[in-house]
mmJSON file of the N, C-alpha and C atoms, coordinates in Angstrom:
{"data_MODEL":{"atom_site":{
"group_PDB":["ATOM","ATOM","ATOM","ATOM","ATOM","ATOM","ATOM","ATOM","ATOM","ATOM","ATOM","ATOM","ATOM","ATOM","ATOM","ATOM","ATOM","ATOM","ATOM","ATOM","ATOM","ATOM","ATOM","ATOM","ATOM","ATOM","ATOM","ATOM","ATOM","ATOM","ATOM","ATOM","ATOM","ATOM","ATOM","ATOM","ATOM","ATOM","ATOM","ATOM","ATOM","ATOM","ATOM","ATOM","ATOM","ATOM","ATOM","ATOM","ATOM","ATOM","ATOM","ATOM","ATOM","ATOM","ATOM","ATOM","ATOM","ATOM","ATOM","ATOM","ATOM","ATOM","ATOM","ATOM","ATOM","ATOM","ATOM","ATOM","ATOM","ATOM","ATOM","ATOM","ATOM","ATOM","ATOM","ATOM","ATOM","ATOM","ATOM","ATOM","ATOM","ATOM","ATOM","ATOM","ATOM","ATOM","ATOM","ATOM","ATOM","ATOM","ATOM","ATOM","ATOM","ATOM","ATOM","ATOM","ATOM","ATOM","ATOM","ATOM","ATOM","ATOM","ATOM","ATOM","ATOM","ATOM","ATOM","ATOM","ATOM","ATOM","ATOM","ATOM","ATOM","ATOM","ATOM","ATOM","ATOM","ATOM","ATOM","ATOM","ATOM","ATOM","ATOM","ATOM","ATOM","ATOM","ATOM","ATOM","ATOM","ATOM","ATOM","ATOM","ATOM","ATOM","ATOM","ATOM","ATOM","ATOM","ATOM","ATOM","ATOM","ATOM","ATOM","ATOM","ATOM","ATOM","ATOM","ATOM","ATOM","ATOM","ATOM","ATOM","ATOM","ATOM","ATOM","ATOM","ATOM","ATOM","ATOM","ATOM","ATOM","ATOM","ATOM","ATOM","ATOM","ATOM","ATOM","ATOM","ATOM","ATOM","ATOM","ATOM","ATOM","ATOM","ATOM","ATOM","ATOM","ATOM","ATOM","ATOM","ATOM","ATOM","ATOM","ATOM","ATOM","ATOM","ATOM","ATOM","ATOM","ATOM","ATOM","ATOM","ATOM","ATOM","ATOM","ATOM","ATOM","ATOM","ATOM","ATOM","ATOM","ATOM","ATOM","ATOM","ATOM","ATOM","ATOM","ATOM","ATOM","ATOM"],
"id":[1,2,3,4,5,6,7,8,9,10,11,12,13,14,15,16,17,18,19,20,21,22,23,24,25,26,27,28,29,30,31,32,33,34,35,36,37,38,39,40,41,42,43,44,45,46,47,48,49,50,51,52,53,54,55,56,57,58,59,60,61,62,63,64,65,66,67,68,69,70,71,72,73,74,75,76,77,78,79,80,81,82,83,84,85,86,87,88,89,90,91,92,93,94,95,96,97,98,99,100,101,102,103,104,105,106,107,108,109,110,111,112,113,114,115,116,117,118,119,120,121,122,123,124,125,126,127,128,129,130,131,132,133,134,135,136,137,138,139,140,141,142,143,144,145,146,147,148,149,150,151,152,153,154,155,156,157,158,159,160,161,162,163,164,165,166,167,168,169,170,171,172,173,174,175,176,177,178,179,180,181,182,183,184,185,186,187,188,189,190,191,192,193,194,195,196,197,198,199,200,201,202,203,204,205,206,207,208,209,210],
"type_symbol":["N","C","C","N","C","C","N","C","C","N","C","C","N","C","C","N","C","C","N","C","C","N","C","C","N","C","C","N","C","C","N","C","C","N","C","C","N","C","C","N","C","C","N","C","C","N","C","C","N","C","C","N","C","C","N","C","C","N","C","C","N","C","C","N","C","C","N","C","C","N","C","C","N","C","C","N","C","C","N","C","C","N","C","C","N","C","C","N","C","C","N","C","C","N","C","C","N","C","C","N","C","C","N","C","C","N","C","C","N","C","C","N","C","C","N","C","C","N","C","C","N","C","C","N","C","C","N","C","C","N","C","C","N","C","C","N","C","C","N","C","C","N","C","C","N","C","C","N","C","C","N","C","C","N","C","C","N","C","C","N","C","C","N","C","C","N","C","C","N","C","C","N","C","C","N","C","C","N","C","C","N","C","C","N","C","C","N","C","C","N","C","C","N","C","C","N","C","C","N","C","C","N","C","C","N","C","C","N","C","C"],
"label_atom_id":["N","CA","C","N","CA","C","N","CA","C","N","CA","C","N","CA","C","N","CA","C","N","CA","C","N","CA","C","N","CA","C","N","CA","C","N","CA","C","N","CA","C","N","CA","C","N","CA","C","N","CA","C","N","CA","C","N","CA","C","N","CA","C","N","CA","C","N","CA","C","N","CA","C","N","CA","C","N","CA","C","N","CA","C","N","CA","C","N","CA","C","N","CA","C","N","CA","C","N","CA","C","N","CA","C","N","CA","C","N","CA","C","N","CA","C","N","CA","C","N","CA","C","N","CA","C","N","CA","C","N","CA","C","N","CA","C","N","CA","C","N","CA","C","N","CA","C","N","CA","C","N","CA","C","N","CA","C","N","CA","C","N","CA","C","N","CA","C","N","CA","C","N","CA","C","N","CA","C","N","CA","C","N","CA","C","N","CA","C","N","CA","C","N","CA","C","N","CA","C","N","CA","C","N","CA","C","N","CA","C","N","CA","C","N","CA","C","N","CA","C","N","CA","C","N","CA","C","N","CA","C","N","CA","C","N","CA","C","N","CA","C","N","CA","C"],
"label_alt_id":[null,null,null,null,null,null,null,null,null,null,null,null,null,null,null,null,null,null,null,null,null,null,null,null,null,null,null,null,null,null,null,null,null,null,null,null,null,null,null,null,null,null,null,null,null,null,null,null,null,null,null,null,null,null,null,null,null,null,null,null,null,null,null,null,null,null,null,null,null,null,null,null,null,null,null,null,null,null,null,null,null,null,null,null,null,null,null,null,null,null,null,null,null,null,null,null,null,null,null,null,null,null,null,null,null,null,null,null,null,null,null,null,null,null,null,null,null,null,null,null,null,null,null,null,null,null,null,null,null,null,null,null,null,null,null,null,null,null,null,null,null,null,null,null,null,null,null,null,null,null,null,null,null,null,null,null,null,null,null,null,null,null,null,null,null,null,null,null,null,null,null,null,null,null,null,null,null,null,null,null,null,null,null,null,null,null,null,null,null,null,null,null,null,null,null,null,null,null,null,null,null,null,null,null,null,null,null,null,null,null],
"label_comp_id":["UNK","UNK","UNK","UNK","UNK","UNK","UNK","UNK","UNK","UNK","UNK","UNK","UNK","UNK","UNK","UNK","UNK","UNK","UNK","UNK","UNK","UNK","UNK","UNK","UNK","UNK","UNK","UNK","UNK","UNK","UNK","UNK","UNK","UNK","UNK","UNK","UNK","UNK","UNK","UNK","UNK","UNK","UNK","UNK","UNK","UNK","UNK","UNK","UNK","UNK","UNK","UNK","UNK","UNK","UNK","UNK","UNK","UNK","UNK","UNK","UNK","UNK","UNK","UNK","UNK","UNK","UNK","UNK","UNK","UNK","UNK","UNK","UNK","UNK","UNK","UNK","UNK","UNK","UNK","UNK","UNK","UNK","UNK","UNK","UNK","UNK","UNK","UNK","UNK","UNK","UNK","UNK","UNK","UNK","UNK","UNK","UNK","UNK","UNK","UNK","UNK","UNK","UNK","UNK","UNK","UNK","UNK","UNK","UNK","UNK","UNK","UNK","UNK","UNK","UNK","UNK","UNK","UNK","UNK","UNK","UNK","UNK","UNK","UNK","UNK","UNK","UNK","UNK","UNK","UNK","UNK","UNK","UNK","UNK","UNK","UNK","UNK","UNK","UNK","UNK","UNK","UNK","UNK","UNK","UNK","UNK","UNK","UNK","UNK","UNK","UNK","UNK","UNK","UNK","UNK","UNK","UNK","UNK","UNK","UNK","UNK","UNK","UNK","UNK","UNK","UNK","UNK","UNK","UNK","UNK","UNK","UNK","UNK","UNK","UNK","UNK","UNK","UNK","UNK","UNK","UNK","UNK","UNK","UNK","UNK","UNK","UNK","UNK","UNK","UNK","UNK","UNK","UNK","UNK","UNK","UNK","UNK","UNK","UNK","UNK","UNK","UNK","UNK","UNK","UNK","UNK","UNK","UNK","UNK","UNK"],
"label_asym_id":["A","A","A","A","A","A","A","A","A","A","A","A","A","A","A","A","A","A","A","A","A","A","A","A","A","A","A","A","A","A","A","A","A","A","A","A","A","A","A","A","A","A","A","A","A","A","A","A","A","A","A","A","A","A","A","A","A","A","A","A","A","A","A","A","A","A","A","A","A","A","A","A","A","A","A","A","A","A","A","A","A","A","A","A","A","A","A","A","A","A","A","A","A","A","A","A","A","A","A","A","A","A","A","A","A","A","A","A","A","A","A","A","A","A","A","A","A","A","A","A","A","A","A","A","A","A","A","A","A","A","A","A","A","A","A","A","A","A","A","A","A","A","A","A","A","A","A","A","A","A","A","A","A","A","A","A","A","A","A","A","A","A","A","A","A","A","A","A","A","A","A","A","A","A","A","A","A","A","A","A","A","A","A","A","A","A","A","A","A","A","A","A","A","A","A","A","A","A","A","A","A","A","A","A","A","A","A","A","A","A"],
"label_entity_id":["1","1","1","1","1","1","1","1","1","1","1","1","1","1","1","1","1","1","1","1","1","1","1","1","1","1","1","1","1","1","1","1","1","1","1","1","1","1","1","1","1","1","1","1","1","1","1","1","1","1","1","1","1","1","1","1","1","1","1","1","1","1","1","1","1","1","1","1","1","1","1","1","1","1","1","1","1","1","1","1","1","1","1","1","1","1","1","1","1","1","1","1","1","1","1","1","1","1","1","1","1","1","1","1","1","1","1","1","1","1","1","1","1","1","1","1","1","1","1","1","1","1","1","1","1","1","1","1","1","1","1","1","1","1","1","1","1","1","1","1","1","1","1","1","1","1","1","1","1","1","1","1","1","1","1","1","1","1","1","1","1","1","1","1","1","1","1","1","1","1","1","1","1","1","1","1","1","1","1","1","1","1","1","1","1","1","1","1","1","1","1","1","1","1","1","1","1","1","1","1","1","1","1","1","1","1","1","1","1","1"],
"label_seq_id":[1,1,1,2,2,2,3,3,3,4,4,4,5,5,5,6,6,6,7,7,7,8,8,8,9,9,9,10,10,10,11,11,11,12,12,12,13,13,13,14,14,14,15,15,15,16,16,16,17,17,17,18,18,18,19,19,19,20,20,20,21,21,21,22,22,22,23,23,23,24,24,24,25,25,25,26,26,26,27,27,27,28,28,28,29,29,29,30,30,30,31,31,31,32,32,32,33,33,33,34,34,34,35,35,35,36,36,36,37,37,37,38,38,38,39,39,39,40,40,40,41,41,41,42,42,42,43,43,43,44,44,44,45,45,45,46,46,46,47,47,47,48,48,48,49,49,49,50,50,50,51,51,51,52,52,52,53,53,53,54,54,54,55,55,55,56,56,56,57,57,57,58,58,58,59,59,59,60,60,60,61,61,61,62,62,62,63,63,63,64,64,64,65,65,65,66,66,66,67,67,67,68,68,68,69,69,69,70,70,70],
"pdbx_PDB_ins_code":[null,null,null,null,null,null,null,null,null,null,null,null,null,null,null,null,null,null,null,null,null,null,null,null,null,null,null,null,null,null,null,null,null,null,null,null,null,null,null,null,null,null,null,null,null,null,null,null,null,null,null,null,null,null,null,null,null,null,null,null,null,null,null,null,null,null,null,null,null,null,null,null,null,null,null,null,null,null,null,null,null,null,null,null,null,null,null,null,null,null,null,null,null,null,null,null,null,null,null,null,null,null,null,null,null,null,null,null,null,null,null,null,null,null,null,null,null,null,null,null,null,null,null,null,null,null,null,null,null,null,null,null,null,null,null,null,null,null,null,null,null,null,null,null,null,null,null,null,null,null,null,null,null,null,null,null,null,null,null,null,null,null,null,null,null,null,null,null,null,null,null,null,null,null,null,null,null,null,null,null,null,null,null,null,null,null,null,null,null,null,null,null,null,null,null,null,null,null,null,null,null,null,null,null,null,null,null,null,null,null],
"Cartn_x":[107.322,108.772,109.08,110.144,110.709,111.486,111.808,112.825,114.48,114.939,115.657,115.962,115.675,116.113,115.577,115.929,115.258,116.93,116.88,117.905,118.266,119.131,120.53,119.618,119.306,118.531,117.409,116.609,115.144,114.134,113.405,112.432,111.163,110.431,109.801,108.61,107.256,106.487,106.116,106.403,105.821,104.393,104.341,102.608,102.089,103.459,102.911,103.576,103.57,104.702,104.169,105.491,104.999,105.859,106.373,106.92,106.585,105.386,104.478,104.263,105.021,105.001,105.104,103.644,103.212,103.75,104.537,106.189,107.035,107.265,107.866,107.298,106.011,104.932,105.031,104.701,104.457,106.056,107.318,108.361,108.574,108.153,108.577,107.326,106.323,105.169,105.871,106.666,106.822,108.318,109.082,109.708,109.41,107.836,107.582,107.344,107.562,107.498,106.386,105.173,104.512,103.391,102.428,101.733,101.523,101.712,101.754,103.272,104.046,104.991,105.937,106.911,107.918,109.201,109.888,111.657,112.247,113.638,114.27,115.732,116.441,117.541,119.204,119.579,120.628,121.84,122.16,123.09,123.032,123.552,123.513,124.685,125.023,125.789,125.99,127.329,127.196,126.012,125.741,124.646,123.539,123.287,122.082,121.663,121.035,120.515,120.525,120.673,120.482,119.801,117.88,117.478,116.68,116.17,115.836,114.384,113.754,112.726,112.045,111.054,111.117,112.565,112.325,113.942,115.183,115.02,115.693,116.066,117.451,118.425,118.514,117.864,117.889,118.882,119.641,120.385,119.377,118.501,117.91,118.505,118.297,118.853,118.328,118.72,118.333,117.182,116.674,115.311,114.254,114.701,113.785,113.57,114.244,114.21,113.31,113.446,112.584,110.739,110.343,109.046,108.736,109.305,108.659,108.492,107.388,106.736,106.824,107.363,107.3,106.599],
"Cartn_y":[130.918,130.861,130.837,131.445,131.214,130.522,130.596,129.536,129.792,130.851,131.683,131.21,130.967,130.048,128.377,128.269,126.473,126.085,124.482,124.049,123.083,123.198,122.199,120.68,120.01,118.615,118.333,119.123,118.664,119.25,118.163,118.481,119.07,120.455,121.229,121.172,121.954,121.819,123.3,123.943,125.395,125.694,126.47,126.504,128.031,128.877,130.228,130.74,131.136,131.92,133.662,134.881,136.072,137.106,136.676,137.273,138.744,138.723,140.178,140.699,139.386,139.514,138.27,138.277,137.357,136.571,137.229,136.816,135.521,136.172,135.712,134.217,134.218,133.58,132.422,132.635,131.271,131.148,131.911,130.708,129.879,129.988,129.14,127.987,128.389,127.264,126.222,126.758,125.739,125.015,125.259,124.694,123.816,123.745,123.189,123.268,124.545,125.11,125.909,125.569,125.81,125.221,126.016,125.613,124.023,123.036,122.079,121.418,121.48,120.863,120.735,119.642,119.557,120.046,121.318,121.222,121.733,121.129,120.949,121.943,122.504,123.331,121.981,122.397,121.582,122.035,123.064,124.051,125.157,126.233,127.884,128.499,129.066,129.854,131.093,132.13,133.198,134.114,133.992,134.74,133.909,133.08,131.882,130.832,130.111,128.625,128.237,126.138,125.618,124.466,124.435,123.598,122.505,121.39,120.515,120.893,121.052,120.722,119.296,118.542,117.278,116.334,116.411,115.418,116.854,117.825,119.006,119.555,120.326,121.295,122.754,123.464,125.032,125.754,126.65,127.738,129.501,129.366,130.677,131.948,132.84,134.217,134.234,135.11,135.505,135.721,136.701,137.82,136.624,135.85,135.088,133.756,133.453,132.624,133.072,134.647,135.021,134.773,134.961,135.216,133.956,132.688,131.231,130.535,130.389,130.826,128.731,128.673,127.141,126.743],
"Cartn_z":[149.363,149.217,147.716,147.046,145.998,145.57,144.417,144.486,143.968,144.877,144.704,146.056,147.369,148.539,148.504,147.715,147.955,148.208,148.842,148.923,147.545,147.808,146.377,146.267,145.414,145.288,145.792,146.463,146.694,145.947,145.555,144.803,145.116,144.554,145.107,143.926,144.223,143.043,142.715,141.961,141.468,141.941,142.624,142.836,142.161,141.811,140.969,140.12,139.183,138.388,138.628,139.07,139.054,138.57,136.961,136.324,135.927,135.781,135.434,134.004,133.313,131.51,130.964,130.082,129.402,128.564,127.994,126.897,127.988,128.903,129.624,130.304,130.726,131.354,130.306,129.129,127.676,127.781,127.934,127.599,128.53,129.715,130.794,130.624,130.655,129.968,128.984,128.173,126.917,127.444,128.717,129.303,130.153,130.735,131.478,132.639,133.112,134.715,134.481,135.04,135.218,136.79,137.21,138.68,138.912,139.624,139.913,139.432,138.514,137.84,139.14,139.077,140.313,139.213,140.351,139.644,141.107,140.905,141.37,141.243,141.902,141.974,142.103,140.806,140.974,141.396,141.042,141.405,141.582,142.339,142.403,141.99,140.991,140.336,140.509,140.699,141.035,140.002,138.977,137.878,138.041,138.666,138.468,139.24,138.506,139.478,138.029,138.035,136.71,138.065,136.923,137.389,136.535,137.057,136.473,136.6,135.093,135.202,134.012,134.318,133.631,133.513,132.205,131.801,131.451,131.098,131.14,131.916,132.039,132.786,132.209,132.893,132.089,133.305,132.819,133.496,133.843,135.12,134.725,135.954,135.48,136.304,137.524,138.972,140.257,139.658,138.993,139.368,138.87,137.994,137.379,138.48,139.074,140.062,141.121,141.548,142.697,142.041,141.008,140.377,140.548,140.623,140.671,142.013,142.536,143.273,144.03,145.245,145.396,146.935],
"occupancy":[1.0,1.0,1.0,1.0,1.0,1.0,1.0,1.0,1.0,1.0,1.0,1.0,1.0,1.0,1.0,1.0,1.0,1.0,1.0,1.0,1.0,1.0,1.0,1.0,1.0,1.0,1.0,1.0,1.0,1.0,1.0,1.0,1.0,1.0,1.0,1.0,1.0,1.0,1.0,1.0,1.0,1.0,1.0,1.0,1.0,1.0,1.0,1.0,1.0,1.0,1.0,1.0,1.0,1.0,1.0,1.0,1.0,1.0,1.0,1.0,1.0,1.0,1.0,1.0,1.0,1.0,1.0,1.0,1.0,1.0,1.0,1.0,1.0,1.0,1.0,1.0,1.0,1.0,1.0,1.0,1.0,1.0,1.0,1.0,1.0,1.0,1.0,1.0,1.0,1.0,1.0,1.0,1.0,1.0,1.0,1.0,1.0,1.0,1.0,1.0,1.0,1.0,1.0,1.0,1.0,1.0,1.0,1.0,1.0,1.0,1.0,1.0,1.0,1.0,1.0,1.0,1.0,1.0,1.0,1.0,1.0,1.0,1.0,1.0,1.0,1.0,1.0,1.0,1.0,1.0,1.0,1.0,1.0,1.0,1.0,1.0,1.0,1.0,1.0,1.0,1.0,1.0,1.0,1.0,1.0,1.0,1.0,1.0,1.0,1.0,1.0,1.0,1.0,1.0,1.0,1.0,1.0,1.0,1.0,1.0,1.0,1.0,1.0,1.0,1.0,1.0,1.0,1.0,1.0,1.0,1.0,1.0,1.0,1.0,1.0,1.0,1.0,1.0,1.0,1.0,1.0,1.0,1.0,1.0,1.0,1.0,1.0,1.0,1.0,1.0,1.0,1.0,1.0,1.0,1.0,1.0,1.0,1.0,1.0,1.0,1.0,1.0,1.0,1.0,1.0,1.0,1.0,1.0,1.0,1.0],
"B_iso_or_equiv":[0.0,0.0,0.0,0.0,0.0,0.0,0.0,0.0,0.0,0.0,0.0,0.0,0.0,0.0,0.0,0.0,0.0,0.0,0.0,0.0,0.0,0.0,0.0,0.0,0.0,0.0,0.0,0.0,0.0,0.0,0.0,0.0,0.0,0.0,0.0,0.0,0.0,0.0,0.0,0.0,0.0,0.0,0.0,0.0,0.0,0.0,0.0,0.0,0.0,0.0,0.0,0.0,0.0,0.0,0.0,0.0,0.0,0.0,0.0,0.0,0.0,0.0,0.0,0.0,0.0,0.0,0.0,0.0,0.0,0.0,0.0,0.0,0.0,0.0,0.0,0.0,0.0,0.0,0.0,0.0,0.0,0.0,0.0,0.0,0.0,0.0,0.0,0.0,0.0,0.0,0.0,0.0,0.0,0.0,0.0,0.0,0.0,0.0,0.0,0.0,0.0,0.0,0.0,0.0,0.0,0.0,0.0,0.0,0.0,0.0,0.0,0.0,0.0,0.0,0.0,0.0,0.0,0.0,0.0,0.0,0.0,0.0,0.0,0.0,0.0,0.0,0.0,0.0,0.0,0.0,0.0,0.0,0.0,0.0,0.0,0.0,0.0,0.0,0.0,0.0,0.0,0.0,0.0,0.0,0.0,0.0,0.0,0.0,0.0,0.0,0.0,0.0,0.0,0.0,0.0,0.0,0.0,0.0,0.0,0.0,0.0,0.0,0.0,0.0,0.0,0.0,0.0,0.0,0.0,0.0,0.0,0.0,0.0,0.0,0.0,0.0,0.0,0.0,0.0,0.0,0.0,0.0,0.0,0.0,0.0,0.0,0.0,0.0,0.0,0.0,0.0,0.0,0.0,0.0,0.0,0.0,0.0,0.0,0.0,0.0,0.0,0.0,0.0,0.0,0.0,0.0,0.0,0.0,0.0,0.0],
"pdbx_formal_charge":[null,null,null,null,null,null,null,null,null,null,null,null,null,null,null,null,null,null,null,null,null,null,null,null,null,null,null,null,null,null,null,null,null,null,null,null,null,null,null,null,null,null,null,null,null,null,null,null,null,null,null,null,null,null,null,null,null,null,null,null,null,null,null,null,null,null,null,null,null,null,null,null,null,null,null,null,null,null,null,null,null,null,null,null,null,null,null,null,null,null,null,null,null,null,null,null,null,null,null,null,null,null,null,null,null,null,null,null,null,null,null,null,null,null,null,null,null,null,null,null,null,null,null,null,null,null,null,null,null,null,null,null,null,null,null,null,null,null,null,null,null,null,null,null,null,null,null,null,null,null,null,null,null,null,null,null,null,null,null,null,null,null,null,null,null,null,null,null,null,null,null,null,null,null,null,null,null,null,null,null,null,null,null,null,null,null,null,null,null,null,null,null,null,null,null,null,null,null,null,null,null,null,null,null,null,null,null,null,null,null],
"auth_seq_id":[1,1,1,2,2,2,3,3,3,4,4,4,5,5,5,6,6,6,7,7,7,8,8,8,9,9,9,10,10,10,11,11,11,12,12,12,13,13,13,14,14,14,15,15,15,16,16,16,17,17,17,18,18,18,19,19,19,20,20,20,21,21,21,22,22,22,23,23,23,24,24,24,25,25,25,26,26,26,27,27,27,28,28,28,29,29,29,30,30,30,31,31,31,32,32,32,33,33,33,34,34,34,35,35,35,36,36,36,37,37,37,38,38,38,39,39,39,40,40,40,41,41,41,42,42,42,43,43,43,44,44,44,45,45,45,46,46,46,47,47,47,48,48,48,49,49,49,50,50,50,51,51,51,52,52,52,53,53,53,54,54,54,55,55,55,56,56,56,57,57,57,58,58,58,59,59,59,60,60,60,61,61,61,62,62,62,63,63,63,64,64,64,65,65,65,66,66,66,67,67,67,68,68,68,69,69,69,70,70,70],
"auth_comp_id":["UNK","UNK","UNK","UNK","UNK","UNK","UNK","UNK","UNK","UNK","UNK","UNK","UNK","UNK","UNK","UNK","UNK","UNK","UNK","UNK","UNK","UNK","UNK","UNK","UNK","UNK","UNK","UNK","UNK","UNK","UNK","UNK","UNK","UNK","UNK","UNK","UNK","UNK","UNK","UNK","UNK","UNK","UNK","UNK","UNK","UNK","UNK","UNK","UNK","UNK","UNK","UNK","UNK","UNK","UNK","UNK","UNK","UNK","UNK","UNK","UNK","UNK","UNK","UNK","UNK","UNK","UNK","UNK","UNK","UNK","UNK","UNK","UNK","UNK","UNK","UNK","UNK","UNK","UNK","UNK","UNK","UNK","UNK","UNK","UNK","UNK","UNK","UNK","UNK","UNK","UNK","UNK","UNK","UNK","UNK","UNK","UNK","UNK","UNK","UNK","UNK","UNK","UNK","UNK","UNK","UNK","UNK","UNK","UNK","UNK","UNK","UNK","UNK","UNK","UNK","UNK","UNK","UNK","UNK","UNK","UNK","UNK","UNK","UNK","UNK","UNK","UNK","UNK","UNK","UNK","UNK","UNK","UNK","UNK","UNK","UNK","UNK","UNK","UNK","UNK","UNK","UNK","UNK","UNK","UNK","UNK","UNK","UNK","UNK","UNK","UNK","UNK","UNK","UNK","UNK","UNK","UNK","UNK","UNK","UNK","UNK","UNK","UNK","UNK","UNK","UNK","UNK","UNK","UNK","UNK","UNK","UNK","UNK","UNK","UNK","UNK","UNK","UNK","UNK","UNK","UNK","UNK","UNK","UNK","UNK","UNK","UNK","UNK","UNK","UNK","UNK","UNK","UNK","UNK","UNK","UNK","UNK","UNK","UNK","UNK","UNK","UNK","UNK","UNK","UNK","UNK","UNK","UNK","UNK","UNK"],
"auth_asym_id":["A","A","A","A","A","A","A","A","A","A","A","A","A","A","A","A","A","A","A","A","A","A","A","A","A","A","A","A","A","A","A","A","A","A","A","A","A","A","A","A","A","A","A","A","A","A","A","A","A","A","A","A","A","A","A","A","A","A","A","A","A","A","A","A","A","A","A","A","A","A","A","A","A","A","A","A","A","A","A","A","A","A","A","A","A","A","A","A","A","A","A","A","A","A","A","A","A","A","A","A","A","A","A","A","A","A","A","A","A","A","A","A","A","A","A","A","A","A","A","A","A","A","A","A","A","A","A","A","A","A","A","A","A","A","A","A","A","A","A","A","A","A","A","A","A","A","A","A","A","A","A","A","A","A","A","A","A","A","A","A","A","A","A","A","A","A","A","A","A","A","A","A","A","A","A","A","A","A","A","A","A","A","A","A","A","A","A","A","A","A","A","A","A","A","A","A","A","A","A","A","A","A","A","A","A","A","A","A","A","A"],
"auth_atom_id":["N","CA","C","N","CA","C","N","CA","C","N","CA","C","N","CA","C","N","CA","C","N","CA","C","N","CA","C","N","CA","C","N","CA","C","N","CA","C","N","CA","C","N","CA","C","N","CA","C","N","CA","C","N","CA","C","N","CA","C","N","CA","C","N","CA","C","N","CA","C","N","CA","C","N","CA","C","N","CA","C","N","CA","C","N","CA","C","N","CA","C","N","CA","C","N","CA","C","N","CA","C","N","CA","C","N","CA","C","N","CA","C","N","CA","C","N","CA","C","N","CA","C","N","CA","C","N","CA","C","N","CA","C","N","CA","C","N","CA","C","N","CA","C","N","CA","C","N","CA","C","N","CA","C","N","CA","C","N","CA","C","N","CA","C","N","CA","C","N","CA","C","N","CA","C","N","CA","C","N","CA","C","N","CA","C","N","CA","C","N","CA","C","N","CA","C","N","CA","C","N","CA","C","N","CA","C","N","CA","C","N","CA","C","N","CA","C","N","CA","C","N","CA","C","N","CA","C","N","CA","C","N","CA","C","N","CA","C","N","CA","C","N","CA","C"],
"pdbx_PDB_model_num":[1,1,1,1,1,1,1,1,1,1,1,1,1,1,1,1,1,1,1,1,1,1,1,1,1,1,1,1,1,1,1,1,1,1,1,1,1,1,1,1,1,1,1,1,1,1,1,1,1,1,1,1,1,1,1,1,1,1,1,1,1,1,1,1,1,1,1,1,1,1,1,1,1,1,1,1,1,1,1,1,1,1,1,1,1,1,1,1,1,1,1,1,1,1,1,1,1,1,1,1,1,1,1,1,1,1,1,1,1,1,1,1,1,1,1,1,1,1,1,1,1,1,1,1,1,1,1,1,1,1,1,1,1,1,1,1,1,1,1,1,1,1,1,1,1,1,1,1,1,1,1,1,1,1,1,1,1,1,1,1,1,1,1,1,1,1,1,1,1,1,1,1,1,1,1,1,1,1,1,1,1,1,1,1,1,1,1,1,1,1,1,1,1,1,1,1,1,1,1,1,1,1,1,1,1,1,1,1,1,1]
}}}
């Protein structure tokens, strides 16, 4: 499942990232979402999802949401 259908406040744990670019792969690393890490979907936005990962709230896009793997 992705996390592009998760529900609103439950906490889930990344088990893959499948972005398909490495650029891409290290910024989410240095955010913290990475395989084992728990985040959570706080809201769904018509352009987005803003979710919690750690002590941080990032705003990220649909397509980028489908590649993270829960």
């Amino acid at each position: 499942m992705d996390l592009s259908v998760a529900e609103i406040g439950k906490e889930y744990i990344v088990k893959d990232i499948l972005t398909g670019d490495d650029e891409l792969n290290s910024f989410l690393f240095s955010l913290g979402c990475y395989s084992g890490e728990p985040i959570t979907v706080i809201a769904k936005k018509r352009g987005g999802f803003i979710v919690a990962i750690k002590d941080a709230r990032y705003n990220i896009d649909k397509d980028l949401a489908k590649s993270i793997i829960i």
